[in-house]
DSSP file (Angstrom, degrees, kcal/mol; ACC not computed):
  #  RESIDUE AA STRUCTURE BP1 BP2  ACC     N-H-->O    O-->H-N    N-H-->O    O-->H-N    TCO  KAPPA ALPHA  PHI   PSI    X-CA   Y-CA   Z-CA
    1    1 A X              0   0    0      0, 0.0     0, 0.0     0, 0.0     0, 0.0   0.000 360.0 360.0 360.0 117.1  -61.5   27.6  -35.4
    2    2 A X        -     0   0    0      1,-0.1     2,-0.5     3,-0.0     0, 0.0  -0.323 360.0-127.7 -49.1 132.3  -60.6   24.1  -33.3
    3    3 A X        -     0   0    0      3,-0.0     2,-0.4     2,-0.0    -1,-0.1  -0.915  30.0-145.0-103.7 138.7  -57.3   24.5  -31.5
    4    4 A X        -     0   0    0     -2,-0.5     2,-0.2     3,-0.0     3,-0.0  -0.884  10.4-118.9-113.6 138.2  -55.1   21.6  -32.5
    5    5 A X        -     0   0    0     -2,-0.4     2,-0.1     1,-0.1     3,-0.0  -0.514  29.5-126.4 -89.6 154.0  -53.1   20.2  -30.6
    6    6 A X        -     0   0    0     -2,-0.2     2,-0.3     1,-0.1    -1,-0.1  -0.465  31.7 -88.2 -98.2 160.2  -49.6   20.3  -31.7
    7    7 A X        -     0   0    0     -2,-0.1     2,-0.9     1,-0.1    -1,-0.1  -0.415  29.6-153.5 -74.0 124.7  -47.2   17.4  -32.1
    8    8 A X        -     0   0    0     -2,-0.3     2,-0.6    -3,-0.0    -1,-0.1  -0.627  14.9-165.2 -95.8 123.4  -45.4   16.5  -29.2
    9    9 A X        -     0   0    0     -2,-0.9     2,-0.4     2,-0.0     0, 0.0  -0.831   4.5-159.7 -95.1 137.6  -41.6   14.6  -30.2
   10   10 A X        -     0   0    0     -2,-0.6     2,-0.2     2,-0.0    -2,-0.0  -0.947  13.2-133.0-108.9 140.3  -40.0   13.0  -27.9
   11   11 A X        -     0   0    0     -2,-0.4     2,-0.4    20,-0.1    20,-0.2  -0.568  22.2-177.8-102.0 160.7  -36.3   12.5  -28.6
   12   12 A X        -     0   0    0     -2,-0.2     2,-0.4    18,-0.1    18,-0.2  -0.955  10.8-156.2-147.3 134.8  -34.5    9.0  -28.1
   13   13 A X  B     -A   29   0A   0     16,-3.3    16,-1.7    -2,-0.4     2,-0.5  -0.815  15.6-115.3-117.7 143.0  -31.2    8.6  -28.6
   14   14 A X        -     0   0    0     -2,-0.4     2,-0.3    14,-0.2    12,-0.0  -0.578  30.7-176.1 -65.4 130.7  -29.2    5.3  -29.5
   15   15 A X        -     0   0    0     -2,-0.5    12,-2.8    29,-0.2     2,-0.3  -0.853  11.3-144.6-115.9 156.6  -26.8    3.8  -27.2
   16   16 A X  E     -D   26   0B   0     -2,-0.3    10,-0.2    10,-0.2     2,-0.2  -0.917   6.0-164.8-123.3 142.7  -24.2    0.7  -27.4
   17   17 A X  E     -D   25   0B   0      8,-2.8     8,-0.6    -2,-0.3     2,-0.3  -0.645  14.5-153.8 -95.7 173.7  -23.0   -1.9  -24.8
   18   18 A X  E     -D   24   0B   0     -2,-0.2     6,-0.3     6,-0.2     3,-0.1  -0.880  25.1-173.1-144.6 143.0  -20.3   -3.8  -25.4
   19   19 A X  S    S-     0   0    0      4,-2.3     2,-0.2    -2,-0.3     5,-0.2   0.816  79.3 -27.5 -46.4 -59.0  -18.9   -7.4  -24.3
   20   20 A X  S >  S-     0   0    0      3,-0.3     3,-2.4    -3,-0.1    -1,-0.2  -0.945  83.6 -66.9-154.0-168.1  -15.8   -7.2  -25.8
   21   21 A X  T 3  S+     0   0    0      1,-0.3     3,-0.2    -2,-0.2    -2,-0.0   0.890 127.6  37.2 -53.0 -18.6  -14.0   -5.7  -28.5
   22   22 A X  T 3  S+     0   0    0      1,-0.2    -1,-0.3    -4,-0.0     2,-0.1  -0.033 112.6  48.8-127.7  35.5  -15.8   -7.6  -31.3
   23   23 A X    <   +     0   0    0     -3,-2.4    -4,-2.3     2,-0.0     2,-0.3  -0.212  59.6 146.1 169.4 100.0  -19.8   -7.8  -29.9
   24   24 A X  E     -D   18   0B   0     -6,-0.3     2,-0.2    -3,-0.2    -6,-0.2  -0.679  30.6-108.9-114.1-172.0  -22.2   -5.4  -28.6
   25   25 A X  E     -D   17   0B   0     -8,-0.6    -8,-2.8    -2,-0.3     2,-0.2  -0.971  10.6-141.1-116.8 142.5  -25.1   -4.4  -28.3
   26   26 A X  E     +D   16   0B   0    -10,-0.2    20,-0.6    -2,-0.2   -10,-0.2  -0.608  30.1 132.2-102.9 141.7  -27.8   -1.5  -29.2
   27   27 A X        -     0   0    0    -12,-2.8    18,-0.2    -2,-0.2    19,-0.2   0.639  41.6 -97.6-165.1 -56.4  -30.4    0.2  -27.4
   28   28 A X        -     0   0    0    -15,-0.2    16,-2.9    17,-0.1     2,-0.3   0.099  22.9-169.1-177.1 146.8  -32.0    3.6  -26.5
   29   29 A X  E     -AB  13  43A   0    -16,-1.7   -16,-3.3    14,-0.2     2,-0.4  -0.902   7.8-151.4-130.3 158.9  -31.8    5.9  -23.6
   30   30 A X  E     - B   0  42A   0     12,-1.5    12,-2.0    -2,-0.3     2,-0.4  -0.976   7.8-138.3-133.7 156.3  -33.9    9.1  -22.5
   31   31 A X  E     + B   0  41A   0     -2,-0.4     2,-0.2   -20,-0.2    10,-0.2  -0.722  32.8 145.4-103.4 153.3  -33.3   11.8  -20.8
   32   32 A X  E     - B   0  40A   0      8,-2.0     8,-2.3    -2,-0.4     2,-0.3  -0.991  45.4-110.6-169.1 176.5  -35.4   13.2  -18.5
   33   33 A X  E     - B   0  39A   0      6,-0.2     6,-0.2    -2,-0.2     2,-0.1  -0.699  37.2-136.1-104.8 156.8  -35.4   15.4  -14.8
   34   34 A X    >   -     0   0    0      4,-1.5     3,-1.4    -2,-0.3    -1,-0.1  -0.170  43.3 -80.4 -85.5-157.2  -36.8   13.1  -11.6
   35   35 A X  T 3  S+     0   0    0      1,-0.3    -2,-0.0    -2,-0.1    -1,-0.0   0.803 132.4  58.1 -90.3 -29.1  -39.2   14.8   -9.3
   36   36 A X  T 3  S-     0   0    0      2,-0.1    -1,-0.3     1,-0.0     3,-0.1   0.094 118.4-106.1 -80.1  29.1  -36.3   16.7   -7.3
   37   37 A X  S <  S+     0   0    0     -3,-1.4     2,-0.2     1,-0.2    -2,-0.1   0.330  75.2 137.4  80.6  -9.3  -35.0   18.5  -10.8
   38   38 A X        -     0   0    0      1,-0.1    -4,-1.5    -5,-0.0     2,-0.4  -0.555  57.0-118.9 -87.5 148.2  -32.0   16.5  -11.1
   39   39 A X  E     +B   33   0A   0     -2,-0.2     2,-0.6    -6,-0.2    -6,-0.2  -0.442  37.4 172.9 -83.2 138.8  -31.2   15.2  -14.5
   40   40 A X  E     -B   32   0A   0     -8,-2.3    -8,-2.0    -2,-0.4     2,-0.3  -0.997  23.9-141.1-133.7 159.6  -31.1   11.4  -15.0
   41   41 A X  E     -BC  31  56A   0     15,-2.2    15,-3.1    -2,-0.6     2,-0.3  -0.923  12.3-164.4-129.0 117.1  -30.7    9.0  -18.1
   42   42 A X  E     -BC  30  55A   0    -12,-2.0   -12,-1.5    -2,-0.3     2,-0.5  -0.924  12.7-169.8-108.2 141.8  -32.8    5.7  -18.3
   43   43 A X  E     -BC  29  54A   0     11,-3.9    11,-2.1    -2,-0.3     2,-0.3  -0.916  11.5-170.7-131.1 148.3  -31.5    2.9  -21.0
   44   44 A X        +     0   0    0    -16,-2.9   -29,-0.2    -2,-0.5     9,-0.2  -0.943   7.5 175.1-138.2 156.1  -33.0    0.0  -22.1
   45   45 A X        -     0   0    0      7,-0.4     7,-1.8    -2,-0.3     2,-0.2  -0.824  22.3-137.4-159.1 119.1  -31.2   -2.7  -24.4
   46   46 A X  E     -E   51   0C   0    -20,-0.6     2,-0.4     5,-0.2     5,-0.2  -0.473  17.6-174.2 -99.6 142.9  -32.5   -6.1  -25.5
   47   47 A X  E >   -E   50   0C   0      3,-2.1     3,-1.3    -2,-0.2     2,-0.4  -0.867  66.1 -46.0-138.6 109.4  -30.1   -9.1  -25.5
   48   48 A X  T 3  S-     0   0    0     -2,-0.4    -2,-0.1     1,-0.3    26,-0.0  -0.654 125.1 -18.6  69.7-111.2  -31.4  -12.0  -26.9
   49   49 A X  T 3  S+     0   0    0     -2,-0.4    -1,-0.3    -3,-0.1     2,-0.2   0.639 128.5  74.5-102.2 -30.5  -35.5  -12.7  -25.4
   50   50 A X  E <  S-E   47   0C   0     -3,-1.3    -3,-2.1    -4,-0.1     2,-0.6  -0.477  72.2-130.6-116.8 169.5  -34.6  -10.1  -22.5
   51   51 A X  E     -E   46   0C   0     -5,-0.2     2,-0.5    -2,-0.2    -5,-0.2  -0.863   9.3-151.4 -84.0 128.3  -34.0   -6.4  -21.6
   52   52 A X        -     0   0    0     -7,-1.8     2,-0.7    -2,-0.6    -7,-0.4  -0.894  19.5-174.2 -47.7  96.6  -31.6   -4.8  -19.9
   53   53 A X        +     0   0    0     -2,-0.5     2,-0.5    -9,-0.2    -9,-0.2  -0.914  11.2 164.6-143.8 146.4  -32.1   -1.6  -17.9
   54   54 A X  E     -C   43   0A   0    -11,-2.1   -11,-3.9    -2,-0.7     2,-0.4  -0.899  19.1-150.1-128.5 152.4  -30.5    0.9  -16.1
   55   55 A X  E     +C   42   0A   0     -2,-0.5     2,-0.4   -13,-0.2   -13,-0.2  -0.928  26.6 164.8-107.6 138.5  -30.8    4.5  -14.5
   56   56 A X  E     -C   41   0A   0    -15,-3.1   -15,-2.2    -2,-0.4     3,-0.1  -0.984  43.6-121.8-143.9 156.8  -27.9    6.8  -14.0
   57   57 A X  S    S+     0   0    0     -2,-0.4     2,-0.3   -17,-0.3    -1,-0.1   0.691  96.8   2.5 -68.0 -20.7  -27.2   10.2  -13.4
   58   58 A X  S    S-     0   0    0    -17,-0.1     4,-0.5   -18,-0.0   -17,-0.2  -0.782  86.8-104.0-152.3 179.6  -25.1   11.2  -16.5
   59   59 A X  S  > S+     0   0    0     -2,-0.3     4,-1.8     2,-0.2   -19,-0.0   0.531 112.9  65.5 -88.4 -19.8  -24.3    8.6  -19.5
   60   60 A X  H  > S+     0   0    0      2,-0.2     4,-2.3     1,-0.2     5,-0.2   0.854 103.4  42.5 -82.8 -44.0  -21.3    7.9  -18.7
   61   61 A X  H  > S+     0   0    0      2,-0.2     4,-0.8     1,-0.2    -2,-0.2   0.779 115.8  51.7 -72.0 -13.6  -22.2    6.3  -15.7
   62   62 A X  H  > S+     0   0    0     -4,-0.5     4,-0.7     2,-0.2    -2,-0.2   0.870  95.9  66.1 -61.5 -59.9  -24.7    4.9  -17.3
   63   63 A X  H >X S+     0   0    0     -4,-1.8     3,-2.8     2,-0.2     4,-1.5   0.978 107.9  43.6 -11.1 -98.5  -22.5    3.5  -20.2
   64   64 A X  H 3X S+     0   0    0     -4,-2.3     4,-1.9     1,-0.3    -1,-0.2   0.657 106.0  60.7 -80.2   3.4  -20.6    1.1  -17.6
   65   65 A X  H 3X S+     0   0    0     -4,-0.8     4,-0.5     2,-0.2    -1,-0.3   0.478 111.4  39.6 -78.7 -17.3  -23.7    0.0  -15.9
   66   66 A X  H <X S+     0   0    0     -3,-2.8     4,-0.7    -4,-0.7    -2,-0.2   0.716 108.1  59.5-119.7   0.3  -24.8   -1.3  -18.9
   67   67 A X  H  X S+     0   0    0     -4,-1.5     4,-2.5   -50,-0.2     3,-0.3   0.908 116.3  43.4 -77.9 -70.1  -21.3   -2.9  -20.3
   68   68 A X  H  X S+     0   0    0     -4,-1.9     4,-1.5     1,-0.3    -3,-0.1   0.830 108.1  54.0 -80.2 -28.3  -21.5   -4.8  -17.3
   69   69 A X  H >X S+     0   0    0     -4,-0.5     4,-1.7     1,-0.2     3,-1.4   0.960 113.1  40.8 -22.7 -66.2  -25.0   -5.7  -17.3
   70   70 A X  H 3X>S+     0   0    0     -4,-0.7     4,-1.7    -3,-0.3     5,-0.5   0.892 113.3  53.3 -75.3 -22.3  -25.1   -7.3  -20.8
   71   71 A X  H 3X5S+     0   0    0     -4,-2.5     4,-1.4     1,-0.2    -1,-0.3   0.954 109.2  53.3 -74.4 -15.6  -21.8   -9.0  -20.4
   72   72 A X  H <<>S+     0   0    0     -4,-1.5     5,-3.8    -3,-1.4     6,-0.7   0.808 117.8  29.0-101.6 -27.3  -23.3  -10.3  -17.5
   73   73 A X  H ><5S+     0   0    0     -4,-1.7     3,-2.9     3,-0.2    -1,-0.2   0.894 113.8  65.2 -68.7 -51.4  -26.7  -11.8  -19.1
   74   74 A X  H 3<5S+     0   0    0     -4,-1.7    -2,-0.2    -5,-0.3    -3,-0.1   0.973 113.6  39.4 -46.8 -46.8  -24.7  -12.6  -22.8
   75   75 A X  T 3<<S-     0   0    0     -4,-1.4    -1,-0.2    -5,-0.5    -2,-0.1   0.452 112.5-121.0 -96.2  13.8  -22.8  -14.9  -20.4
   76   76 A X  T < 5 +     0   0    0     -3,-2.9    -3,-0.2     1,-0.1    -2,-0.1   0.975  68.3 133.1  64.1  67.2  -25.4  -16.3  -18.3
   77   77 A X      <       0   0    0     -5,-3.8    -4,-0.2    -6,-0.0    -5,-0.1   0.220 360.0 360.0-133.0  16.5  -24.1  -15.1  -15.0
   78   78 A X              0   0    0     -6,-0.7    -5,-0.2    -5,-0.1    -6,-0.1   0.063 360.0 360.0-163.3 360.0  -27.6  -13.7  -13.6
């Protein structure tokens, strides 16, 4: 009998930016440990033609590194 290999899932979870009250944006983060064991959260989110991404240590901080990111492409100010 062939040992098969089993299916590996990887989870991705959705996340939102937002601009202001009436327009955000969607995008997906993982979790994962770096190389010293500590946990960190990378997110990526597309606005228009480009991406957006950040790393953070928790989500939350993550969260306002990417509100201010996209307000800061939506409104052409990098």
């Amino acid at each position: 009998m062939k040992d098969r290999k089993k299916d590996r899932f990887e989870i991705t979870e959705l996340f939102m930016a937002q601009v202001n009250k009436d327009l955000c944006f969607y995008g997906t983060i993982k979790r994962f440990t770096d190389s010293d064991g500590n946990p960190t959260v990378f997110g990526r989110i597309k606005v228009g033609d480009v991406y957006v991404c950040a790393q953070a240590a928790d989500q939350f901080e993550l969260g306002i590194k990417l509100d201010q990111l996209v307000t800061m492409v939506y409104y052409g100010l990098i």
